[in-house]
N, C-alpha and C positions, 0 to 999 in steps of 0.2 A: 450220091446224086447231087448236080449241082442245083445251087436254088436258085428259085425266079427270081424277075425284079416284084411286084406287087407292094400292096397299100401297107402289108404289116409285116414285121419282122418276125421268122419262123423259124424253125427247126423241123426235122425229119426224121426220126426214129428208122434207126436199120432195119432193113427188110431185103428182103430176095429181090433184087432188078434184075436178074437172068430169068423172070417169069414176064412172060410178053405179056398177058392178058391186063386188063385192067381190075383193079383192087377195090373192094370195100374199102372206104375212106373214116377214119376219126381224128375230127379236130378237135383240138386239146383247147380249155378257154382258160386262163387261170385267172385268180383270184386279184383282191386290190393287195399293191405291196409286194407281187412276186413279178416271174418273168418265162418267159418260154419254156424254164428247163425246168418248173413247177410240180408239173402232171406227166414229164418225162419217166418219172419214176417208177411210173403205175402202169408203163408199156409193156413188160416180161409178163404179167400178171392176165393180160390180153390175149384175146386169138391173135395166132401168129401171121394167121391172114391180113392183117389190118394194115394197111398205110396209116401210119399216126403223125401227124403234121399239129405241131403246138404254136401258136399264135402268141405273139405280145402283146399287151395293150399299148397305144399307141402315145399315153400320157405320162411325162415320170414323175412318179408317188414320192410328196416331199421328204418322208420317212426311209425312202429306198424302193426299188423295183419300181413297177409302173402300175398304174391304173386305166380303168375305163372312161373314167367320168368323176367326178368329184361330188358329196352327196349334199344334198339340202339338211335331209334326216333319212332315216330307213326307209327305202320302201319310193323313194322322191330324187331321181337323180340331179343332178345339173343339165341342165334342159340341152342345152348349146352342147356340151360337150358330148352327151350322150349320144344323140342326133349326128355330132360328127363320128363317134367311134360303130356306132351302126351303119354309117353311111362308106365307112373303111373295110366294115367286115364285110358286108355284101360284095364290094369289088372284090376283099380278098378269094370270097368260096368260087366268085366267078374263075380269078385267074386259078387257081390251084384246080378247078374241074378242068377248067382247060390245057393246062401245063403239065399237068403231073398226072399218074396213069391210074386216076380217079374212076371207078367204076359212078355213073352219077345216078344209079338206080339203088344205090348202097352208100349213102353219105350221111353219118351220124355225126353228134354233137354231146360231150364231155363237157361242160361247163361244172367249176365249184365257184360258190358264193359269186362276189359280181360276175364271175364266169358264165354262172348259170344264167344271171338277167340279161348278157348279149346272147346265151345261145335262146333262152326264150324268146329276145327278139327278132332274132332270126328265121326260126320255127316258126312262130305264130303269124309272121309276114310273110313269110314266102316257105311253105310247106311243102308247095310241091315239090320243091329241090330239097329236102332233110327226109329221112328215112326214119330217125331215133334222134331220140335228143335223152341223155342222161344229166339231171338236173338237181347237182348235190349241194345243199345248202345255200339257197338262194331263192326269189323269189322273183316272181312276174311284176314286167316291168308295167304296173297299169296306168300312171303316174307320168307319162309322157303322150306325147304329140301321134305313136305309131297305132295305127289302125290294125289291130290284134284279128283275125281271120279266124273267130272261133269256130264259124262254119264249115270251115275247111280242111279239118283235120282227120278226115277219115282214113289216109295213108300215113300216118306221121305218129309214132309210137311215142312212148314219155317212161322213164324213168326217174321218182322223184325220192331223193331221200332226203331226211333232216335230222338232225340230232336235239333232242326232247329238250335237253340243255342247252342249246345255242344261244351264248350270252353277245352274239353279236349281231345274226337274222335271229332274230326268234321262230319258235318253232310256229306261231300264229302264221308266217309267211308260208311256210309248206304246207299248213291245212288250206290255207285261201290258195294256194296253188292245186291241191288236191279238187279243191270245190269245183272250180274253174274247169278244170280237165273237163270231171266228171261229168258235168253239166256240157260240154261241148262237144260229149260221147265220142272224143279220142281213146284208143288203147291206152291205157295207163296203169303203169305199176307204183304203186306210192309204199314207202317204207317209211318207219319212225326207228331210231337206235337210241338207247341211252348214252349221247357222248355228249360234246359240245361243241364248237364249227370246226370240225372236223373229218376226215374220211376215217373209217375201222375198218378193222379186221372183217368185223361181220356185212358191212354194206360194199364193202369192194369185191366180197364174195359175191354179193347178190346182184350188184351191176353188170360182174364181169360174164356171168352165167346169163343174164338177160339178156345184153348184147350180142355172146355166139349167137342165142338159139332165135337172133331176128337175120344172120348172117342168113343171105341164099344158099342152098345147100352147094357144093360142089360138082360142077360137070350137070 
């Protein structure tokens, strides 16, 4: 499939373009220090249903790959940058629902670590366009300018996992992400695994299982 012009540099995970109908969508969010072909990896692993479209960050990470935003401390972006890299992802989900044979009643959200903090800010602002948000090792962006819609999340599902050892979010960010949910009586599935900022074996079991069974049934 050729790709759009839009606000962020993407990739598209193969898929059947001989099916006319429009697809469940998962955008891919990676992490600080990678790049689009990050969370590619974890596509075979997916329902085969899925359009998988993987996003860049828009900043590049002086270490290598790119970023979202550059940090104060944990938990505290860079106010400016953040603001602009939320303000890129929004146009982007617009143009990809519009360009690409996006079902827009089936549009989840893959975010690891900073991943997670754009796809939280996504979610929590504008929910009624996200279906799921899977939200791996990272935490909610409270900490900036954007007006969080906690009221609003009665269509808009959560998957949170974290690893008990995460020696870079610590695990405190997924409990204060768990609280938060909970308190804003969203669906939510919260996991803890013994690893450290990492995906495993056993939590990509568990996302990838949560994800089909929020897919629309077929026909």
């Amino acid at each position: 499939m050729r790709l759009i012009e839009t606000t962020l540099k993407h990739q598209i995970a193969p898929f059947d373009e001989s099916r006319s109908e429009l697809h469940p969508t998962l955008i891919l969010l990676h992490g600080r220090g990678a790049n689009e072909e990050d969370l590619l990896g974890l596509v075979p692993y997916l329902s085969p249903r899925l359009l998988c479209i993987a996003a860049r960050a828009p900043l590049r990470f002086a270490n290598g790959g790119y970023t979202w935003y550059d940090l104060r401390e944990i938990g505290s972006p860079n106010s400016e940058q953040f603001l602009q890299s939320y303000e890129l992802l929004v146009q982007f989900l617009d143009d990809v629902q519009k360009q690409y044979p996006v079902d827009p009643r089936q549009i989840f959200l893959f975010g690891f670590s900073m991943g997670t903090v754009m796809s939280y800010s996504l979610a929590l602002t504008k929910p009624e366009k996200i279906k799921g948000v899977i939200a791996h090792s990272g935490y909610v962006p409270e900490d900036t300018s954007l007006q969080l819609r906690w009221g609003s999340l009665a269509h808009t599902s959560f998957f949170v996992a974290h690893g008990i050892y995460d020696p870079v979010i610590p695990i405190e960010f997924g409990r204060r992400a768990n609280e938060l949910l909970t308190k804003s009586g969203a669906a939510l599935t919260y996991r803890e695994y013994p690893i450290q900022h990492q995906i495993s074996d056993d939590s990509l079991h568990d996302l990838t299982g949560w994800l089909s069974s929020r897919l629309d049934p077929v026909g």
